[in-house]
N, C-alpha and C positions, 0 to 999 in steps of 0.2 A: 759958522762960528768956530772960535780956536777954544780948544783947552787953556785953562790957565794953568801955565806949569810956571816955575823959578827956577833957574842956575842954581844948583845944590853947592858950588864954588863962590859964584860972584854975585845971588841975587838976582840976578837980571830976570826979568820978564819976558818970554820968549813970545815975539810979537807975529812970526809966520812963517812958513813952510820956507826957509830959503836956501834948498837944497842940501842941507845937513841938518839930522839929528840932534849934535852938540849944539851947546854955545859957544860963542866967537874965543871965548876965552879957556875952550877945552874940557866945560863942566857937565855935567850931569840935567837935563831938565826935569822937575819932581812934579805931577801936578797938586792942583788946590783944588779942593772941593769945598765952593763956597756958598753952599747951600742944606738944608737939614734934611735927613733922609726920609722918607715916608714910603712905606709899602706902597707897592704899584708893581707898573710893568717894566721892560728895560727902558724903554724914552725916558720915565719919570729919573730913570737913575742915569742919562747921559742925557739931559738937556743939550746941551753944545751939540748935540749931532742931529741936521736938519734931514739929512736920509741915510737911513739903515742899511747894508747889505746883508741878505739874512740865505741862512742856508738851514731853518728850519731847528733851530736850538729849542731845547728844551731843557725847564729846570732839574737839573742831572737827580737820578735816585741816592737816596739812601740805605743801604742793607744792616742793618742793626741786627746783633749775635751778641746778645748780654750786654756787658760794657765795652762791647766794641762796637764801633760805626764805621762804616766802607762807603765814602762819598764817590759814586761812580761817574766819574768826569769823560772817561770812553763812553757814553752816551752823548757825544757833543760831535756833530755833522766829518767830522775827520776822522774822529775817533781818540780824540787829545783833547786836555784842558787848552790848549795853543789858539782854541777857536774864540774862547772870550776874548782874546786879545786881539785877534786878526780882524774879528767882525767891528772891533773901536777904531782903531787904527785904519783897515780899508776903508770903511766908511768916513776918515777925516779924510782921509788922502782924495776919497771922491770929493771933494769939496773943494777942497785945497788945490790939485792939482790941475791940469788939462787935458780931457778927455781923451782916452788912448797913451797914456804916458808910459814909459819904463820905468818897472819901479826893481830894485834888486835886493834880497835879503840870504843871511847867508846862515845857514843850520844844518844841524848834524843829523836832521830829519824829520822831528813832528811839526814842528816852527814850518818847515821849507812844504809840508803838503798842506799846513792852516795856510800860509801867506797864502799857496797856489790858486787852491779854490778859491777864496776871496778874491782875491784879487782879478782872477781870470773872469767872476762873474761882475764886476765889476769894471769890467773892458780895460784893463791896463793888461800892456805888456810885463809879464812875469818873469826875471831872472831867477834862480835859486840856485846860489852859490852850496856846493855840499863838502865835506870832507872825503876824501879818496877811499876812507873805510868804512862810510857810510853806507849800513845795511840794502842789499839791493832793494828789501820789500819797503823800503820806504821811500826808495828812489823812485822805485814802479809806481807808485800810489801817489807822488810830488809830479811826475812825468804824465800822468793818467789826466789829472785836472789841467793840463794843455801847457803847463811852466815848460820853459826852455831850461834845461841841468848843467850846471857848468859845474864839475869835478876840478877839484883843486889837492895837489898834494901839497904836504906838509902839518903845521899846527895848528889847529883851531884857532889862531889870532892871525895865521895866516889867508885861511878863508876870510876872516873879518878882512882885511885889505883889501885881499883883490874883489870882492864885493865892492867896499867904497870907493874905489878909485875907475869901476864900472861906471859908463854912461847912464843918468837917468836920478833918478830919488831912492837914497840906502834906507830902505824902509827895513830897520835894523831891527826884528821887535826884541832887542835888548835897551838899547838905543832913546829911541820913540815911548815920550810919555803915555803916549795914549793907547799904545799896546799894554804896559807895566796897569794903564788904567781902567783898562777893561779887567782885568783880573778883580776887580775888588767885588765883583756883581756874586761870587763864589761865598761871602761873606754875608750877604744878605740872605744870600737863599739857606746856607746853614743857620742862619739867627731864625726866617721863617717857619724851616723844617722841624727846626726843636722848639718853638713855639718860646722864642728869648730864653730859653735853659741851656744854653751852648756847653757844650762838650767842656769838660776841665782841658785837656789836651785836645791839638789839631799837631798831627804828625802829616808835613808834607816833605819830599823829594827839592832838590836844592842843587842847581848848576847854575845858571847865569842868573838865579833872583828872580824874573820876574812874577812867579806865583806866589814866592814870599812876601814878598813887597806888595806887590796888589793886594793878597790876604790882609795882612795886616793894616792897609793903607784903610779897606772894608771896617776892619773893626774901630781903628781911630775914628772913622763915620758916626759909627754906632756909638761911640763910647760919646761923642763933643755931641752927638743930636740928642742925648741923654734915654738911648734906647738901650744898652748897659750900664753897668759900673767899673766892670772891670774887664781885662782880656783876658782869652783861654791861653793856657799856655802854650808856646809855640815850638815846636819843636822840629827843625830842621835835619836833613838826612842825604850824604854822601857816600860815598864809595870811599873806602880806604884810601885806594889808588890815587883821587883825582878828590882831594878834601882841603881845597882854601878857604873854604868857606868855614868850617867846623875850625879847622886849624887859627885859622883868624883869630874868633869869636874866644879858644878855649888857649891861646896860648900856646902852642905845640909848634916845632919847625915844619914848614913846608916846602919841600922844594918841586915847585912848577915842572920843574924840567927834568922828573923820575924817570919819563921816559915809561912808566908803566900804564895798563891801563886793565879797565875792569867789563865784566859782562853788560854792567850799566851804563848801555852806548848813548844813551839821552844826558847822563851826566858827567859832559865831558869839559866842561868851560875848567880851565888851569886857572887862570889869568882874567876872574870875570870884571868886568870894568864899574859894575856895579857894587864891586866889594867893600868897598868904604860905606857906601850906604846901607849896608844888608848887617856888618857888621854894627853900625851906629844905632839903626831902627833895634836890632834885636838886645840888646845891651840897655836901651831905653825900658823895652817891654819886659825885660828877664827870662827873654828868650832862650833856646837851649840849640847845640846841635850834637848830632850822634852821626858816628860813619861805622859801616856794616862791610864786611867780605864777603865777596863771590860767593862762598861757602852757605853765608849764614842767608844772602839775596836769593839761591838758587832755592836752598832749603822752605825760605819764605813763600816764594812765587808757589812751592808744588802744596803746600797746604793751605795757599789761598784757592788755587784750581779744583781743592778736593773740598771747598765749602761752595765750588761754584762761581768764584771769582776769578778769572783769567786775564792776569796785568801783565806787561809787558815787567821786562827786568827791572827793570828804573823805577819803573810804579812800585814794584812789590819791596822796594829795598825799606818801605815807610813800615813794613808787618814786621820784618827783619829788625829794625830798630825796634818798635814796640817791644818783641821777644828778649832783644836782647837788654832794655834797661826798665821793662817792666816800670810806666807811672805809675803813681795812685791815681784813682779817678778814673771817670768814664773817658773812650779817646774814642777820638774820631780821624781817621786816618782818607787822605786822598789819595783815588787810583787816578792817576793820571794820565793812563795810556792802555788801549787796549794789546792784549798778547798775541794777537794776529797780525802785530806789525813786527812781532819780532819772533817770526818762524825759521 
């Protein structure tokens, strides 16, 4: 079975895997979920997928410290929230594609060792296009699950190229609905874990969208199945450095091509192609974003370490925003990445 996703440009119905991502007319595909949610297991929430590839996921912990919540997504088989998305997406591709295919995708590291394992266990041959200053230990750990590494210098949308224009299927998971649509499974399990009392605030990390998007895409679930009323507020988190996405949304100039960059090597997207979308969904919901410095990231990460939480940079920038605009209300923040991938 195919997702049903629509052209976020033209409408259109994307009808089958035919070799690109896009649609013909250069747009965005968003999927539909046209069905009501009901507690269960993952099947119950991705019907469309006739077989799974599982690498042993579990519904991630929660660590609650007063009115804060630490949704630890580095419990997910890589050690990145990247796996909800790979394990959607590999498992359409099994379906879709011809056994043994090339598939290639291109990431600045967590994305590139979720595709790997997936994908490797799932008999496709593996590209994973990286950035030139992509951290070794996350090359080693993409290289480890059997992907072939193809380094590319230049900028982040230059990696995106030379990926697509690679031999094989750009299983982009920026790209690819069904990646963006595995993210929304993160959603249920916070509505289950607080027993439908959702956190006032969800503070996540924000480079190319797809955990925003999927997040949110979860709660619109809940909201149309009439399992809420309302959304938790959302609150998106970038880097100084590298914030089109916050700049967007709050009106500020941004220029792509600062040429700077931040300790927050996971949040590198300048130029995300998702932007129009990330921006329009959060605008709808009364969304928020906040961008944090080095300074205030580094500061973050060492007294989430000293409560016993150990997030990689990128993860910790979501405590760093908390500290720095202080909500009302209880929040619940996502660690997104374990801090042993970035020694």
């Amino acid at each position: 079975m195919l997702l049903r996703s629509f052209c976020s440009s033209c409408g259109r119905e994307r009808k089958s895997f035919n070799g690109k991502p896009r649609c013909d007319c250069g747009g965005i595909f968003v999927p539909k979920i046209n069905f009501r949610y009901r507690s269960g297991d993952f099947r119950v929430h991705y019907p469309y997928l006739e077989h799974v590839i599982s690498l042993g996921e579990v519904s991630t912990p929660i660590v609650r410290k007063g009115h804060l919540s630490f949704k630890l997504e580095y419990f997910s088989p890589t050690f990145s929230y990247k796996d909800r998305g790979s394990k959607v997406l590999v498992s359409s591709l099994l379906e879709n594609l011809k056994p043994g295919s090339e598939i290639n995708e291109d990431s600045s590291g967590n994305a590139g060792a979720s595709m790997a394992a997936y994908g490797i266990n799932a008999g496709f041959k593996v590209n994973i296009f990286v950035p030139s200053a992509t951290m070794p230990s996350k090359i080693n750990q993409t290289r480890a699950y059997g992907a072939n590494i193809i380094t590319v210098n230049g900028t982040r949308e230059d990696v995106t190229t030379a990926t697509e224009r690679h031999q094989g299927y750009f299983a982009s998971h920026v790209l690819n609905p069904e990646f963006r649509d595995g993210m929304r499974e993160i959603s249920y399990e916070i509505f289950e874990q607080f027993n439908g009392k959702i956190p006032e605030n969800i503070i996540v990390p924000v480079s190319a969208g797809t955990l925003l998007l999927g997040l949110v895409s979860g709660f619109d679930h809940l909201v149309e199945s009439g399992e809420i009323d309302k959304y938790p507020r959302i609150i998106g988190v970038q880097a100084e450095a590298v914030s089109p996405v916050c700049s967007a949304l709050n009106g500020v100039h941004y220029d792509p091509n600062n040429g700077l960059s931040s300790i927050a090597d996971a949040l590198v997207s300048r130029k995300p192609p998702l932007l129009e979308l990330i921006v329009e969904k959060m605008r709808e919901i009364g969304g928020k974003c906040v961008t944090v410095s080095d300074s205030e990231i580094l500061a973050a990460r060492s007294d989430l370490a000293l409560s016993g939480i150990y997030a990689e940079f990128s993860s910790a920038t979501v405590y760093a925003a908390h500290k720095k605009i202080n909500p009302s209300g209880d929040s619940l923040m996502v660690m997104t990445g374990n801090g042993l991938k970035t020694q």
